[in-house]
C-alpha positions in Angstrom: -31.8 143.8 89.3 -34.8 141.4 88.5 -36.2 140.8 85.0 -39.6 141.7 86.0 -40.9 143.7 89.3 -41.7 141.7 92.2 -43.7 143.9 93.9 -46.7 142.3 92.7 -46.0 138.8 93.7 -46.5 137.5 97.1 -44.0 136.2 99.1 -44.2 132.3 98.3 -44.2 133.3 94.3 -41.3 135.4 95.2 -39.3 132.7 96.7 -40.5 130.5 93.8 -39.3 132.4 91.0 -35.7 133.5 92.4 -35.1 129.8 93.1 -36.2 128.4 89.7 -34.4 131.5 87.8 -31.1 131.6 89.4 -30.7 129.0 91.6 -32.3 125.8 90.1 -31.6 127.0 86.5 -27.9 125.3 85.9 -27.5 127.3 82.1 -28.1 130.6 84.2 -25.2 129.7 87.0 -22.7 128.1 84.5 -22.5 131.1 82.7 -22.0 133.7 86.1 -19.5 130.9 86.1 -16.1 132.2 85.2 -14.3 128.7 84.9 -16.5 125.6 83.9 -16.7 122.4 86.3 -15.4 119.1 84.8 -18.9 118.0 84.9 -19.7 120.8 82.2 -16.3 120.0 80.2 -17.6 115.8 80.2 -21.2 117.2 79.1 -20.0 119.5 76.1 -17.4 116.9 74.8 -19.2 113.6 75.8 -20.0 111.0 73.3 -22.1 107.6 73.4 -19.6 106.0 71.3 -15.9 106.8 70.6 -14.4 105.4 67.8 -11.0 103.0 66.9 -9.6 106.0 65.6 -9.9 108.6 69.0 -8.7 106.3 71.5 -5.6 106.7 71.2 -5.3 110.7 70.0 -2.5 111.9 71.8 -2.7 115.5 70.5 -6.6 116.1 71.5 -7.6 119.2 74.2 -7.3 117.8 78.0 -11.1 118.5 77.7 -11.5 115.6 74.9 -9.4 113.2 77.2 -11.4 114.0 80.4 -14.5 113.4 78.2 -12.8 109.6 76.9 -11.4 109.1 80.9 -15.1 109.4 81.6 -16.7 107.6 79.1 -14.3 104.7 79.6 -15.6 104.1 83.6 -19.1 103.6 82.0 -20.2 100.0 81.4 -21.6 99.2 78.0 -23.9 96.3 78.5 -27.0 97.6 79.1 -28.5 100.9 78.6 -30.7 103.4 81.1 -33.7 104.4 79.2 -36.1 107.9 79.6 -39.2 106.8 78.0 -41.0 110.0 79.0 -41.5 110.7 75.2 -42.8 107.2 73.9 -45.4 108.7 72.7 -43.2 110.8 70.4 -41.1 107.6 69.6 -38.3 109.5 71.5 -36.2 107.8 73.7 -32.9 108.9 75.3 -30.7 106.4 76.9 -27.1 106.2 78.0 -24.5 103.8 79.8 -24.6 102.8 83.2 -22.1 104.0 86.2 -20.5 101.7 88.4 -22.8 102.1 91.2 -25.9 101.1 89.0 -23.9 98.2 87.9 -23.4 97.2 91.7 -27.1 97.7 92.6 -28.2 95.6 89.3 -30.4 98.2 88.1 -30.9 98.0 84.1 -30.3 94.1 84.1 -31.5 92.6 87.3 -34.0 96.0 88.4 -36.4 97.9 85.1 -33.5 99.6 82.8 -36.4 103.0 83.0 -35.5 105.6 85.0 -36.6 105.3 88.7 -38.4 102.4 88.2 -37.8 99.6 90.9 -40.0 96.4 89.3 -37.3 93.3 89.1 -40.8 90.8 88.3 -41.0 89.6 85.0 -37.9 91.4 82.7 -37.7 91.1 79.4 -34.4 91.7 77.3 -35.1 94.3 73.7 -32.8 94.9 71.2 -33.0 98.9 70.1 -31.8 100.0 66.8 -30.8 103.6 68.4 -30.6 106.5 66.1 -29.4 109.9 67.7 -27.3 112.8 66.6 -23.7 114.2 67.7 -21.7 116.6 67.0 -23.8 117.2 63.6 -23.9 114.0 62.5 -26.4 111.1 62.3 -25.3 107.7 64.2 -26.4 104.8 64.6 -25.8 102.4 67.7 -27.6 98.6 68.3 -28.2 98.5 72.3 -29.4 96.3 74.9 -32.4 97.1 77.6 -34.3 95.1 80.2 -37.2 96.6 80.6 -40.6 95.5 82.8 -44.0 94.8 80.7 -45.1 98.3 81.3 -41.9 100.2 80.0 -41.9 97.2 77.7 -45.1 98.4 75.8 -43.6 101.9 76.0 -41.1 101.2 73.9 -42.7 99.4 71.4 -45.4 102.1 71.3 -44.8 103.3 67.7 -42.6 100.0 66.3 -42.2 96.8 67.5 -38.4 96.2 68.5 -36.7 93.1 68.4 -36.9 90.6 71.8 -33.8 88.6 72.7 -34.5 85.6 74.1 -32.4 84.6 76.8 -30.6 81.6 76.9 -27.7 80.7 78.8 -24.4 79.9 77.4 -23.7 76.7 78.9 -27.1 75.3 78.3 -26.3 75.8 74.2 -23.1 74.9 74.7 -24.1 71.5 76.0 -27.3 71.1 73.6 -24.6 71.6 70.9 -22.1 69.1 72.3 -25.0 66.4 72.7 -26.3 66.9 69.0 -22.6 66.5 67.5 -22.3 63.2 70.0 -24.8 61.9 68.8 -24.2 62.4 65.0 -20.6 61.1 65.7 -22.0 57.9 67.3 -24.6 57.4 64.2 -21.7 58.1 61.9 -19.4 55.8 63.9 -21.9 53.0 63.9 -22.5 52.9 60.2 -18.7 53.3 59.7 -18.3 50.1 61.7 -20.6 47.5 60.4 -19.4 48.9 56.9 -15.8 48.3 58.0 -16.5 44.9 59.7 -18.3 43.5 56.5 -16.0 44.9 54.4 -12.9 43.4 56.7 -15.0 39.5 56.6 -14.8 40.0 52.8 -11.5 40.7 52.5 -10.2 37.6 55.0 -12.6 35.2 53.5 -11.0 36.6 49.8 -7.3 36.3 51.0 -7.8 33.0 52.2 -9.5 31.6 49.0 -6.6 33.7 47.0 -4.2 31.8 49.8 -5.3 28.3 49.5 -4.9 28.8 45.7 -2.1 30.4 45.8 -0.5 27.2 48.1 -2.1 24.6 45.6 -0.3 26.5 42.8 2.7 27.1 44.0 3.0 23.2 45.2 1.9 21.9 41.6 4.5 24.2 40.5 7.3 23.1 42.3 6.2 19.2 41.8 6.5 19.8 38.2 10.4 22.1 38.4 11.4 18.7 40.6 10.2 16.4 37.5 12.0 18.4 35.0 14.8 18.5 37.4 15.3 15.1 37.9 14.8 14.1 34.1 16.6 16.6 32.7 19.6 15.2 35.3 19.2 11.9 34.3 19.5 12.7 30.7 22.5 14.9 31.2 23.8 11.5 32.8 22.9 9.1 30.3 24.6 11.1 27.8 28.0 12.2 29.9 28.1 7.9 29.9 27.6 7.4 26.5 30.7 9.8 25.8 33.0 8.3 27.9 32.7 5.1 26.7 33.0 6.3 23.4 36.1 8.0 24.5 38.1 4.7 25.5 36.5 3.0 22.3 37.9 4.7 20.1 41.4 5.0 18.3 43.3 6.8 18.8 45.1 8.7 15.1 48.7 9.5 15.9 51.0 10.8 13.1 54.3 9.1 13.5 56.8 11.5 11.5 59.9 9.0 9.3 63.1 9.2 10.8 65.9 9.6 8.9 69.5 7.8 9.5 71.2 10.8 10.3 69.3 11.7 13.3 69.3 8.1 14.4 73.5 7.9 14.3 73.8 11.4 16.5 71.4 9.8 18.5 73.7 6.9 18.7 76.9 9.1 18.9 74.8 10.9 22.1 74.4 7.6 23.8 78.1 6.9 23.5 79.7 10.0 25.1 77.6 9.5 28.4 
């Protein structure tokens, strides 16, 4: 029944050795198993990132969409880290569950597994390299990590720190820099402007005052060219009139001839 005889063990090895070979030993019960636990569907179809073009696959197994239900209840912020192999430069992490998320560990508690230091965290940008389903991926994480766990991780290669900065304070150091650029920009603008604006009144009243003097010594002149051109047309309207009554005046006075003048005569009779 046993692989080996345990008549030459004692009693506590005994108990040892059934509990670690068929009890403890989870590849030896799942497969006495006839059916496989949805636990052990999720860990044979499980992946650390799902692509654009899966999401949405209607005609996958109901083992691929229990695997993407899954995977989708994870929160992908920050990462749970084993850094039992640092030494190795081998490091396996994965998402968080919902209760982690709750209890702040990985971003307010050490991201390492089963530590519990919350002094002192320092955010690290991993490059993380792993292997699925035969192929080589490549996934850039986040972990908070405690100085201990921090050095463990840069054991072989120094990885990249983020330096945490809130939102709102670059948001306002950004809105105070462009304030005051506008205000520098605005002032220049205005004295320009203002200079520019005296110039221009103190040349369109120059140009105005000439203008006035112009136009007055133009109309004084029309009015004197007026006034002796009217006189002249006077003068001479005078000078033809009387030369009109003066002179004489050349009527043709056509001969009449005596036979005219006695019808004429005979006319005067009859009325």
């Amino acid at each position: 029944m046993f692989p080996i005889s345990l008549k030459s063990l004692s009693d506590q090895e005994r108990h040892d050795y059934i509990l670690k070979t068929f009890i403890l030993n989870k590849n030896y019960s799942a497969e006495l198993r006839k059916h496989k636990r949805d636990i052990d569907v999720i860990r044979e179809h499980h992946r650390f990132l799902w692509d654009d073009d899966n999401e949405s696959a209607d005609e996958d197994s109901w083992e691929v969409r229990l695997a993407k239900r899954y995977y989708d209840k994870l929160f992908k912020e920050y990462c749970i880290a084993d850094l039992s192999r640092h030494k190795e430069n081998k490091v396996a992490l994965r998402w968080r569950t919902e209760a982690e998320v709750v209890a702040g560990t990985g971003q307010f508690q050490c991201g390492s597994r089963k530590c519990l230091e919350k002094d002192h965290l320092r955010s690290w940008e991993v490059n993380f390299a792993y292997q699925e389903q035969g192929e080589r991926k490549n996934a850039l994480v986040k972990l908070r990590l405690c100085p201990e766990h921090s050095d463990q991780l840069n054991y072989t290669s120094k990885k990249r720190e983020v330096k945490r900065l809130k939102h709102m304070e670059r948001q306002q150091s950004k809105e105070e820099r462009e304030k005051r650029k506008s205000t520098k920009t605005k002032k220049s603008l205005g004295s320009e402007n203002d200079k520019d604006i005296e110039e221009e009144e103190m040349h369109s009243a120059n140009s105005g005052a000439n203008n006035m003097e112009n136009e007055s010594e133009k109309d004084n002149e029309e009015l004197e060219q007026t006034v002796t051109l009217d006189n002249s047309k006077g003068e001479e309207e005078m000078e033809d009139s009387e030369d009109i009554w003066n002179k004489k005046t050349d009527v043709e006075v056509e001969p009449v001839s005596r036979e005219s003048e006695f019808e004429r005569y005979l006319e005067d009779l009859l009325l």
